[in-house]
C-alpha positions as CSV (number, residue, x, y, z in Angstrom):
1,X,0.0,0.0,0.0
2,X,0.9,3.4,-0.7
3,X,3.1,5.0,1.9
4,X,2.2,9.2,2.2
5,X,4.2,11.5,4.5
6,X,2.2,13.9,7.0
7,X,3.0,16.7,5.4
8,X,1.4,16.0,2.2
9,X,-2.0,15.5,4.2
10,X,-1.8,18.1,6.3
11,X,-1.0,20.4,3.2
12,X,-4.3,18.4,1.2
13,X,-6.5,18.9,4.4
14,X,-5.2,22.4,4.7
15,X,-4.5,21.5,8.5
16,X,-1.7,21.1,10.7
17,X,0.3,18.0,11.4
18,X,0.2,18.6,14.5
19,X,-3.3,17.8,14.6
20,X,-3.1,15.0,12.7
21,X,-0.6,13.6,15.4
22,X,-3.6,14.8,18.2
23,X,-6.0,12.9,16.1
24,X,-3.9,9.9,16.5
25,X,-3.3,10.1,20.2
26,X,-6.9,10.5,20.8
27,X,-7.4,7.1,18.8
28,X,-9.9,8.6,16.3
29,X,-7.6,7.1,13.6
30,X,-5.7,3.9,13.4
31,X,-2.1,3.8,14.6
32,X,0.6,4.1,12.2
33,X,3.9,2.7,11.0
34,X,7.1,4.1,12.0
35,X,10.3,4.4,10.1
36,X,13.3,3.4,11.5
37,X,13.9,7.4,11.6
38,X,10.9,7.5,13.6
39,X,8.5,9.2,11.5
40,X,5.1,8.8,10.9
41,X,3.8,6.9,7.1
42,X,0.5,7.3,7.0
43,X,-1.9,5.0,4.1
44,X,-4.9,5.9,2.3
45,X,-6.8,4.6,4.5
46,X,-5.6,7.1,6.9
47,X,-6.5,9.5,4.3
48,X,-9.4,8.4,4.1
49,X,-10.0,8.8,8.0
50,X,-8.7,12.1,8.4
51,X,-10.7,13.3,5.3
52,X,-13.9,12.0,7.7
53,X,-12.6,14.1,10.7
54,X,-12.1,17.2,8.6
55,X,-15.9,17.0,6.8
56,X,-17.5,15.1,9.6
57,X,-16.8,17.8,12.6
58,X,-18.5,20.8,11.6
59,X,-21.7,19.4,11.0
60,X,-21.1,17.0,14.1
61,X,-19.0,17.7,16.1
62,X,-15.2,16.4,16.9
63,X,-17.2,14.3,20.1
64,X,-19.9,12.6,17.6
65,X,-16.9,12.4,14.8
66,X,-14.5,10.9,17.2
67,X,-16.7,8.4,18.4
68,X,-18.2,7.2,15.2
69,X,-14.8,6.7,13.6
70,X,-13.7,4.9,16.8
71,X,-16.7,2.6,16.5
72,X,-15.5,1.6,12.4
73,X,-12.1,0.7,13.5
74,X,-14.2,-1.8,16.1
75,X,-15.8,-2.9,12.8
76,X,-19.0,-1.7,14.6
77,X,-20.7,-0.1,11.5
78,X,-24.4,-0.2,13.1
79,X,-23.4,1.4,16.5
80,X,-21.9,4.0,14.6
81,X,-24.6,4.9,12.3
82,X,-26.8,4.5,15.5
83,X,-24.6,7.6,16.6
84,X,-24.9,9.3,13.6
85,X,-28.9,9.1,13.3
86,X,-29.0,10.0,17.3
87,X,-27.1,13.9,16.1
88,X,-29.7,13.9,13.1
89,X,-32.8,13.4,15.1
90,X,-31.5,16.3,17.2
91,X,-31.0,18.8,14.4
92,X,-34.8,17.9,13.2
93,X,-36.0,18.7,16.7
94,X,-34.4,21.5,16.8
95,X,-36.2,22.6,13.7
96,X,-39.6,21.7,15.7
97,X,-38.4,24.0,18.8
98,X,-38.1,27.0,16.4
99,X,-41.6,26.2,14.7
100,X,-42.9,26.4,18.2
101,X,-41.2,29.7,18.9
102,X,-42.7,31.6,15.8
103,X,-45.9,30.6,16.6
104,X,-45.2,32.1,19.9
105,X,-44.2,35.2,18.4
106,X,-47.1,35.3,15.9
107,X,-49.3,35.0,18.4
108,X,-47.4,38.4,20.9
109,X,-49.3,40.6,18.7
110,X,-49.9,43.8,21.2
111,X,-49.0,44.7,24.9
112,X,-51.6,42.3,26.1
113,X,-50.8,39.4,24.4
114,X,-47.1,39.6,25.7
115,X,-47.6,40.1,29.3
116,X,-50.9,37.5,29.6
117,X,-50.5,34.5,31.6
118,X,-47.4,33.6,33.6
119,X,-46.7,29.9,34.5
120,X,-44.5,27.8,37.0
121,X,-41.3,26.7,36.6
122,X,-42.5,23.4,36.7
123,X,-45.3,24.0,33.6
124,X,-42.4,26.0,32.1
125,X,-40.4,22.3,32.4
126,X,-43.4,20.8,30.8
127,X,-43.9,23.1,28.2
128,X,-40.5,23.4,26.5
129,X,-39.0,19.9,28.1
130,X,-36.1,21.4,29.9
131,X,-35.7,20.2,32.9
132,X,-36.5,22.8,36.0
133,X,-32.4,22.1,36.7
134,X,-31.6,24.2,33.7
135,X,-34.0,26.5,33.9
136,X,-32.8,27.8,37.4
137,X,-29.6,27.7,35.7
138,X,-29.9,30.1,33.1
139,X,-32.0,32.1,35.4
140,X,-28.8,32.5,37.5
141,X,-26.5,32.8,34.5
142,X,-29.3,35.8,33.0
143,X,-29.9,33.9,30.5
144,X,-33.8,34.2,31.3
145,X,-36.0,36.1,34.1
146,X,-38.6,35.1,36.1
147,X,-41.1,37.0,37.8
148,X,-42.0,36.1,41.6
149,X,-45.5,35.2,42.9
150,X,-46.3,37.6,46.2
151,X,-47.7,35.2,47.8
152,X,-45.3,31.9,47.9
153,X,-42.2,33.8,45.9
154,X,-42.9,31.1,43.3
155,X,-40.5,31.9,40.3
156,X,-43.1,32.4,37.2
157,X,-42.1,32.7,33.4
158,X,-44.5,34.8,30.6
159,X,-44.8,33.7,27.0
160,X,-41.7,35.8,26.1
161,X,-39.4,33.8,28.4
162,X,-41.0,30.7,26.9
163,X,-39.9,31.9,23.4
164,X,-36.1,32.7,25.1
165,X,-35.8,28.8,26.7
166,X,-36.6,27.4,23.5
167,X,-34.3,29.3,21.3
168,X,-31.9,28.0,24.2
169,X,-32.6,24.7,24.4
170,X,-31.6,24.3,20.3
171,X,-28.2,25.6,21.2
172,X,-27.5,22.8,23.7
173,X,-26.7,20.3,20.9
174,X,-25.3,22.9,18.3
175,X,-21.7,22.4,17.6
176,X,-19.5,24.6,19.8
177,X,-18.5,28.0,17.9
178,X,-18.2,31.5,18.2
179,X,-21.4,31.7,16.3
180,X,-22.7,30.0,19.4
181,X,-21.6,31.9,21.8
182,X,-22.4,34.9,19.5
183,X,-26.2,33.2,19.5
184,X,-26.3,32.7,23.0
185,X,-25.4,36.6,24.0
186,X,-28.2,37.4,21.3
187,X,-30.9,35.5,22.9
188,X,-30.3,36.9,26.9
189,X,-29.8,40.4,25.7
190,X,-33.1,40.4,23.9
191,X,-36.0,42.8,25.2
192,X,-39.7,42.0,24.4
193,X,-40.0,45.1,23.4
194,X,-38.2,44.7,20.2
195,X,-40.0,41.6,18.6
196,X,-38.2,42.2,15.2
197,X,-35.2,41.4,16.5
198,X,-36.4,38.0,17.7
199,X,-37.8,37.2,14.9
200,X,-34.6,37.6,13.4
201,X,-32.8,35.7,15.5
202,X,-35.4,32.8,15.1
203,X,-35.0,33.1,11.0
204,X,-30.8,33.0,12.1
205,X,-31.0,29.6,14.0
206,X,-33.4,28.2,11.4
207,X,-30.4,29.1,8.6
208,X,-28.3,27.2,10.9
209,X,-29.9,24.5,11.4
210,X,-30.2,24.1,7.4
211,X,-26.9,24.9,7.1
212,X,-25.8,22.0,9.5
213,X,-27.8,19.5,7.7
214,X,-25.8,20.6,4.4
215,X,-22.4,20.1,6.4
216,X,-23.8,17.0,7.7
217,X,-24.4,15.6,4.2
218,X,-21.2,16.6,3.2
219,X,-19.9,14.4,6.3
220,X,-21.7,11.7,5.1
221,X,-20.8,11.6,1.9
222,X,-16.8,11.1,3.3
223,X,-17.8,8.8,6.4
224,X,-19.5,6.0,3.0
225,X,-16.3,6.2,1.2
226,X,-14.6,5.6,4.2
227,X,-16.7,2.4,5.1
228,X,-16.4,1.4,1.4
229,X,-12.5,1.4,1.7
230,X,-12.5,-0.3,5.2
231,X,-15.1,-2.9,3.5
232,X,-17.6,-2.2,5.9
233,X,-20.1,-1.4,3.6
């Protein structure tokens, strides 16, 4: 087989080689021959793994990549494609959480509408399925505000507050980025006064989340010619 020096893939990938050393350590790729110099000689079929980590992670992830590509050098193709459909569920969930959240908005049509009927933190819990964990969370981080019930100080959440725990809840499984944390700042700083600007930032996270299924397909596309070169498929 074909030996190819680390330089020429890191120069293909357009990456370093030190991370393609990292990416051996961590065992997301098999191990590799040695000269007697004590250099690396990688194969294609390292190629062909570090071609998966490079078009798998952005729509995945480097923790879903790395352990899918663990799982094929176990041979384990269903347990990885298990993995695979488990991150794609998520992103098509996601896309039902930001439905939800512009028919929220649709419906905050005047004053009245925005400031109607507060609920518990517990039919908060119910109504978006975050647990009531999180919620206190974010509450502390300022994330999202609750109002307080005179008579038993019950924390209470308005339809507004709804519409900020669901745009939070589909950044939990989004890939970590600056965009993310760009997101994230968006939501807590927004004011329900300014119901433009949330609907724009809903429209944002739907692009995303169209935009990850594109990179994801591109993943997939490199994680099948990976499987077909590994004869796993």
């Amino acid at each position: 087989m074909k030996k190819i020096r680390p330089i020429d893939i890191a120069r293909k990938l357009r990456i370093s080689t030190s991370s393609l050393r990292s990416y051996e350590a961590r065992g997301i790729v098999p191990p590799t021959e040695r000269l007697s110099t004590g250099y690396r000689v990688y194969t294609e079929e390292h190629v062909a793994y570090f071609e998966c980590i490079v078009a798998m992670s952005p729509g995945f992830g480097m923790e879903i990549t790395s352990a899918v590509l663990k799982k094929l050098q176990l041979k384990q193709l269903d347990s990885a494609l298990w993995i695979i459909n488990r991150a794609q569920v998520a992103n098509y969930e996601n896309s039902i959480i930001i439905e939800k959240a512009i028919k929220y908005l649709e419906n905050m049509v005047d004053e009245q509408t925005k400031t109607e009927k507060c609920i518990t933190i517990g039919e908060a819990s119910i109504e978006t399925q975050v647990p009531t964990s999180t919620l206190r969370y974010w509450e502390k981080e300022g994330l999202i505000i609750s109002k307080r019930e005179e008579d038993n100080n019950y924390r209470l959440f308005d339809r507004f507050q709804i519409i900020k725990i669901l745009l939070m809840k589909t950044t939990q499984n989004a890939v970590y980025s600056h965009e993310v944390i760009k997101l994230k700042k968006a939501i807590k700083n927004l004011d329900v006064r300014d119901l433009q600007k949330s609907k724009n930032i809903v429209y944002d996270i739907q692009k995303n989340l169209s935009k990850r299924n594109q990179e994801q397909l591109h993943g997939l596309f490199y994680l099948y010619r990976l499987c077909k070169m590994i004869n796993l498929y």
